[in-house]
N, C-alpha and C positions, 0 to 999 in steps of 0.2 A: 504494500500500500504506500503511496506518494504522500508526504503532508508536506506543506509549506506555510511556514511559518516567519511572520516578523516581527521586527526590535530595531529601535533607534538608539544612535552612539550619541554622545556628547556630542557637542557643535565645536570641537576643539580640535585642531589639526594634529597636535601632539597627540594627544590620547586615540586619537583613530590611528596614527601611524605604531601606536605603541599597540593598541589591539589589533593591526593589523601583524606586527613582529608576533604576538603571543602565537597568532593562527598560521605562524610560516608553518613548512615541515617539520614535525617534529618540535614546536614550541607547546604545545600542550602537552602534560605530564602521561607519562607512557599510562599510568593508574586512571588517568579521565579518558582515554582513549578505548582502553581493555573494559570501562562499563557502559562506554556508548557500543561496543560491539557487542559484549555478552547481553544488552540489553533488546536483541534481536533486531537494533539497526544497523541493516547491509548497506548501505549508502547516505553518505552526508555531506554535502556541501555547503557552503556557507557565501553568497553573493553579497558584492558591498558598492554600494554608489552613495555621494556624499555621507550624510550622516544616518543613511539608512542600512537595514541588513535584510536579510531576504536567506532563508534556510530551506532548501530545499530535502526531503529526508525521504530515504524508501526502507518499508520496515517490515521484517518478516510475519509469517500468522502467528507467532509466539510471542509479537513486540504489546505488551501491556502497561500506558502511561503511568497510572497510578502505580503499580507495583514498581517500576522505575523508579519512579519519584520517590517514593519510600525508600526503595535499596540503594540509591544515589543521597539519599539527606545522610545513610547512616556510614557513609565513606569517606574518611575523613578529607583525601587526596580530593578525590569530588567537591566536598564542603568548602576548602581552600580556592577551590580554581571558580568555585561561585563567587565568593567573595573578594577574589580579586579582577574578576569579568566585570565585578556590578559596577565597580567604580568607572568603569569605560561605557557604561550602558544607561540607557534613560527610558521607559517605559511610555510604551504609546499611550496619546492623552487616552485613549478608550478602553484600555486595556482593564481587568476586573482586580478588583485587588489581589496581591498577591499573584498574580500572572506576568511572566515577563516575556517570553515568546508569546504572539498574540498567531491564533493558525486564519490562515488564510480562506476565503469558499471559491471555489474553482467556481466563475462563471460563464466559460465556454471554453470547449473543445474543438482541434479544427474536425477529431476523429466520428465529434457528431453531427459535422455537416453532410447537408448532403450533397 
């Protein structure tokens, strides 16, 4: 399954260029890496144009949010790379509380033209 998901960065050139460093190869910690894949997502990307971000994610039939989210609060390596993300990140004005990736609704396909 596809979700795509967004989040806005500070309006700060620094900090985007510095959240962009963290998301080179191999900048995020091998341990946030190893529970985004055991968490049944096979593919992740992450797109960025000015201060916006746009995540693109494809996830196995085993990938279940909420249970993620529980097994990612209780990791510590995880918990760190939260808190050091947040300060690079700003939350869509719409977003619900406590929501920081906001998912997206797909509202057209070229595959359902006719």
């Amino acid at each position: 399954m596809r979700h795509v998901l967004l989040l806005d960065l500070q309006d700060d050139a620094e900090l985007i260029a510095a959240y962009r460093h963290w998301h080179r190869p191999g900048g995020p910690p091998a341990a946030v890496t190893r529970a985004i894949r055991a968490g049944g997502v096979a593919a992740l990307d992450i797109w960025h144009v000015g201060d916006r971000l746009v995540m693109v994610m494809e996830t196995t039939p085993d990938f279940h949010p909420v249970a993620n989210a529980a097994r990612e609060a209780a990791d510590p390596a995880v918990g760190a790379w939260d808190v050091l993300m947040d300060r690079f990140q700003r939350r869509l004005p719409f977003a619900a509380d406590g929501e920081k990736w906001v998912a997206a609704e797909r509202i057209y396909s070229l595959d359902e033209q006719p």
